[in-house]
C-alpha positions as CSV (number, residue, x, y, z in Angstrom):
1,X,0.0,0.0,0.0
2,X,1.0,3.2,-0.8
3,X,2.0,6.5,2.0
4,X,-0.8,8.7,2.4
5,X,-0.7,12.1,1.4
6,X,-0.9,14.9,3.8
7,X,-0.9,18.3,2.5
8,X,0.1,21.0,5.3
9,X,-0.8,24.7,4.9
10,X,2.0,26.8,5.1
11,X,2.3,30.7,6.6
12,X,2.9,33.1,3.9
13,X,5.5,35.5,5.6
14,X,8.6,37.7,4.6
15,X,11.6,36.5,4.6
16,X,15.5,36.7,4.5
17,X,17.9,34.2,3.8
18,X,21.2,34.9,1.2
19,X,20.4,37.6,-0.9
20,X,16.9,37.3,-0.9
21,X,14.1,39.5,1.1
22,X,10.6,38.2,0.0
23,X,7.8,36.8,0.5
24,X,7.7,33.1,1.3
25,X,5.8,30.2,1.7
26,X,6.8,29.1,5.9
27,X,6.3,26.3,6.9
28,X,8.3,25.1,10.1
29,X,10.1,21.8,9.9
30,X,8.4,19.9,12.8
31,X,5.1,19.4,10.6
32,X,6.6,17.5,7.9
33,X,9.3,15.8,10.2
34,X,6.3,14.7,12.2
35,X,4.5,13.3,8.8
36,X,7.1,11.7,7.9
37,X,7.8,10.3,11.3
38,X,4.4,9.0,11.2
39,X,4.9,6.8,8.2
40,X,3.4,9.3,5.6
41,X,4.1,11.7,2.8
42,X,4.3,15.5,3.2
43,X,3.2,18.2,0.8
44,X,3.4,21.7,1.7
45,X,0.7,23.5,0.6
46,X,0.9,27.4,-0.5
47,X,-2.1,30.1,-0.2
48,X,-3.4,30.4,-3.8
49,X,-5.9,32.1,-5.4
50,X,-7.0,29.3,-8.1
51,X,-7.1,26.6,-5.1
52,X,-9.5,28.7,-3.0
53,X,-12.7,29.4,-5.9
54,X,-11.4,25.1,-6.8
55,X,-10.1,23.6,-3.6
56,X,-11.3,20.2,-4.9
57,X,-8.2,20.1,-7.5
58,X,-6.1,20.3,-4.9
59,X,-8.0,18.0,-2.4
60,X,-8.0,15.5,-5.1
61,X,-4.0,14.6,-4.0
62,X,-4.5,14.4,-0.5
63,X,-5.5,11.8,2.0
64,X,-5.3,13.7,5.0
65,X,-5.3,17.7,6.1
66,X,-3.1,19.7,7.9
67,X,-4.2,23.6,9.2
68,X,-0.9,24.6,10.5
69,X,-0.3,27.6,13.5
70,X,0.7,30.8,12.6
71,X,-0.6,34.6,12.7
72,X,-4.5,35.4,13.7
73,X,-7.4,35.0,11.9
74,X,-8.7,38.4,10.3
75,X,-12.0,39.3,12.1
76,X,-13.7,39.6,9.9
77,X,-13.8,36.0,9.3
78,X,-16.6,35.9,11.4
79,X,-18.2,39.6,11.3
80,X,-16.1,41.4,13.3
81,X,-13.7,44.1,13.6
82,X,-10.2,43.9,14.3
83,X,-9.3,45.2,17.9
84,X,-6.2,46.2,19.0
85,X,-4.5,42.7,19.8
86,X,-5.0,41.1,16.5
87,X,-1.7,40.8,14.8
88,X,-0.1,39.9,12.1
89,X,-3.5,38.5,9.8
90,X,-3.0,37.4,6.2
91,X,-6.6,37.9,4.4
92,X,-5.1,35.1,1.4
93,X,-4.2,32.9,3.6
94,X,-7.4,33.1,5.7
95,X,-9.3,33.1,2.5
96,X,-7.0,30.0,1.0
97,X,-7.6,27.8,4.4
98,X,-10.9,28.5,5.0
99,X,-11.9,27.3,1.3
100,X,-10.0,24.2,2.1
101,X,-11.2,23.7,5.3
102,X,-15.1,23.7,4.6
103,X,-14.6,21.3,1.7
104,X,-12.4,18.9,3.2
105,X,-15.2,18.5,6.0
106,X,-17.8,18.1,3.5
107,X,-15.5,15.3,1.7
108,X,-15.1,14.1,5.2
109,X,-11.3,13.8,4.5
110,X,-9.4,13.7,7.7
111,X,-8.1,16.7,9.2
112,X,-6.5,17.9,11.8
113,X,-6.4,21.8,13.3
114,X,-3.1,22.7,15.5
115,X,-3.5,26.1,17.5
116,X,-4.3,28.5,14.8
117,X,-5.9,25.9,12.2
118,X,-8.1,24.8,15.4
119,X,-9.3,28.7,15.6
120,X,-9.6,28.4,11.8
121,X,-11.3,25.3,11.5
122,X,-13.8,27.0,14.1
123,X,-14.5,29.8,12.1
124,X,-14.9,27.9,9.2
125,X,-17.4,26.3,10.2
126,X,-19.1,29.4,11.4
127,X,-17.7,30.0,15.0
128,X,-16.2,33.2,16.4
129,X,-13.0,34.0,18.2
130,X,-12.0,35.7,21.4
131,X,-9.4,38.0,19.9
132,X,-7.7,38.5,23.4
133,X,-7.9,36.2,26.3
134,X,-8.5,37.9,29.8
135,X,-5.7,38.4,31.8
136,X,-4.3,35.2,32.9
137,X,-5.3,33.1,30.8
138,X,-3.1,33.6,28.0
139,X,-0.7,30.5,27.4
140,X,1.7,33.0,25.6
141,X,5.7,33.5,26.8
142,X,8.3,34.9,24.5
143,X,8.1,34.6,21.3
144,X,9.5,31.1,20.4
145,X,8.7,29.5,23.7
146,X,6.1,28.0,24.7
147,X,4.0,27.7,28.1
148,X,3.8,23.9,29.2
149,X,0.8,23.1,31.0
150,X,-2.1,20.2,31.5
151,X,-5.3,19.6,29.0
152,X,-8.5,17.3,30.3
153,X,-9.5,15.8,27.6
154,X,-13.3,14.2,27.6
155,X,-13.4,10.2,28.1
156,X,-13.7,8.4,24.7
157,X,-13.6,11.6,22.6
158,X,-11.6,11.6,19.6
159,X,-9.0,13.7,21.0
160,X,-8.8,11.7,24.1
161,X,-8.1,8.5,21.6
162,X,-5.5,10.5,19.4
163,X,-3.0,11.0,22.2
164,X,-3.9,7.8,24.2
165,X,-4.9,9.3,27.1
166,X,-7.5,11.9,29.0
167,X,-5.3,14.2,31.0
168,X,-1.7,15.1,29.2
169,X,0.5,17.8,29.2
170,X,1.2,19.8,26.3
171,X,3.0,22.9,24.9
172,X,0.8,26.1,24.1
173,X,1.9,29.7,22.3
174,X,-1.2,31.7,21.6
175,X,-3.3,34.5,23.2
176,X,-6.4,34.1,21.1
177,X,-9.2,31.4,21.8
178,X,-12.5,29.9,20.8
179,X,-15.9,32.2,20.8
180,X,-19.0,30.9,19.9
181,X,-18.2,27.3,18.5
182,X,-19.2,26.9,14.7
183,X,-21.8,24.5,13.2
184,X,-21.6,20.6,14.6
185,X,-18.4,21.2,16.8
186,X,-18.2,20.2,20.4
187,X,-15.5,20.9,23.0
188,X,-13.2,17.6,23.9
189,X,-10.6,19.4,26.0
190,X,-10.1,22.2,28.1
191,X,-6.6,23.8,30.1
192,X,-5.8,23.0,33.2
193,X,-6.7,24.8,35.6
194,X,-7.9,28.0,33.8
195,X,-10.4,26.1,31.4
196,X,-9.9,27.3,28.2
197,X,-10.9,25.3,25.1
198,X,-8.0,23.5,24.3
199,X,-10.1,20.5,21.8
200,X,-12.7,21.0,19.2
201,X,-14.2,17.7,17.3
202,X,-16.9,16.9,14.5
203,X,-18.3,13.9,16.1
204,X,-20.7,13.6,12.5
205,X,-17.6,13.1,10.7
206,X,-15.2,10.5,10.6
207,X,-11.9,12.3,11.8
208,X,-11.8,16.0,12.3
209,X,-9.9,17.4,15.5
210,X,-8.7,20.5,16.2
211,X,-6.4,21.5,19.1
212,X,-4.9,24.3,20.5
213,X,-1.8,23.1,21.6
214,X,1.5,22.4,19.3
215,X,1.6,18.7,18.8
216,X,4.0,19.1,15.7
217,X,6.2,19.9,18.5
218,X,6.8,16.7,20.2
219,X,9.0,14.4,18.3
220,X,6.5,11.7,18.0
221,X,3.2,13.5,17.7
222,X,0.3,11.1,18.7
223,X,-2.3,13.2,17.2
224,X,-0.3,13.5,13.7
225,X,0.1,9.8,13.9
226,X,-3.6,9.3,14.1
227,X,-4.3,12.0,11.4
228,X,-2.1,9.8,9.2
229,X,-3.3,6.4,10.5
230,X,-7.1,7.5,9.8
231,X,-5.8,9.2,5.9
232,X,-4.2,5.6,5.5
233,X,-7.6,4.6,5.1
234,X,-7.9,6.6,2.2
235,X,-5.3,4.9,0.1
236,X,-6.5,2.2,-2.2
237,X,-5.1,-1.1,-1.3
């Protein structure tokens, strides 16, 4: 049998290395190192026009999704304005992963949200975000670090049988959060001990999970391994 495929969305960013200073597709090393890890194929995918009105053409190649982290969701995503702590929001991006997003869940392909793609996948499907979490709250250190603290995760929930366990700990970086929760979603996981939605699910489709912390940083990523063990399903024999 053939690898899966799993596409990963990548960051578009500027960026400097040699002579160049441009703007670049970014996609940090741990995601495909952590597909590949997990027995699959990698594909990084870049924001593009033509994919979002056709995402199908590119869903067509892949067996499995991955919404990566990265910079905020643009407000007005889901109707609202930009306050003063949104940063650093890419409007073709948004537009690219959002497009891809909604269709993969109606294809029912698996996919799996990490951190900014959970948020995304959310709004995709209709939810809101808190653009600032109260004071507190916030699982956000310097930038490059992260804050290492506990998630509950709800008995028998998909996110509970990704990682093998109800109660782990994990490594956050973000200070935005989940709103109202979009169409068909329900909450598998919450921070511990401040509560905040750490795991989103689609329990009317066969594997789509979205989490706030950054799996892709662990060196074997349980929740990327079941991503690719449920896309190995998708591979014809």
């Amino acid at each position: 049998m053939a690898a899966p495929v799993i596409g990963i969305c990548a960051a578009l960013e500027r960026a400097r290395w040699a002579v160049w200073d441009v703007e670049a597709n970014v996609s940090q090393r741990t995601y495909s190192q952590a597909v590949d890890d997990a027995g699959a194929v990698a594909i990084v995918l870049p924001p593009a026009e033509g994919t979002t009105s056709e995402p199908d053409a590119l869903l067509d190649l892949l067996d499995g999704l991955i919404l990566a982290g990265g910079g905020d969701i643009h407000p007005s995503a889901y109707g609202a304005e930009a306050g003063p702590a949104t940063t650093g929001a890419r409007l073709e991006r948004d537009r690219f992963e959002l497009a891809l997003a909604r269709r993969a869940v109606e294809r029912d392909l698996p996919v799996l949200g990490i951190c900014r793609g959970m948020e995304l996948l959310n709004v995709a499907l209709g939810g809101t975000l808190e653009q600032e979490l109260p004071t507190g709250e916030v699982h956000l250190h310097t930038p490059g670090e992260f804050s290492d603290h506990e998630v509950e995760l709800e008995p028998s929930s998909l996110a509970a049988r990704a990682v093998g366990s109800e109660r782990i700990s994990v490594r956050s970086h973000h200070h935005q959060g989940i709103g109202e929760l979009g169409e068909g979603l329900v909450v598998s996981g919450h921070s511990v001990p401040d509560g905040i939605v750490e795991a989103i699910e689609l329990p009317d489709r066969r594997w789509t999970l979205g989490v706030l912390w950054h799996t892709e940083e662990e060196r074997r990523s349980p929740a990327i391994e079941a991503l690719v063990a449920a896309a190995r399903q998708e591979v014809p024999a």
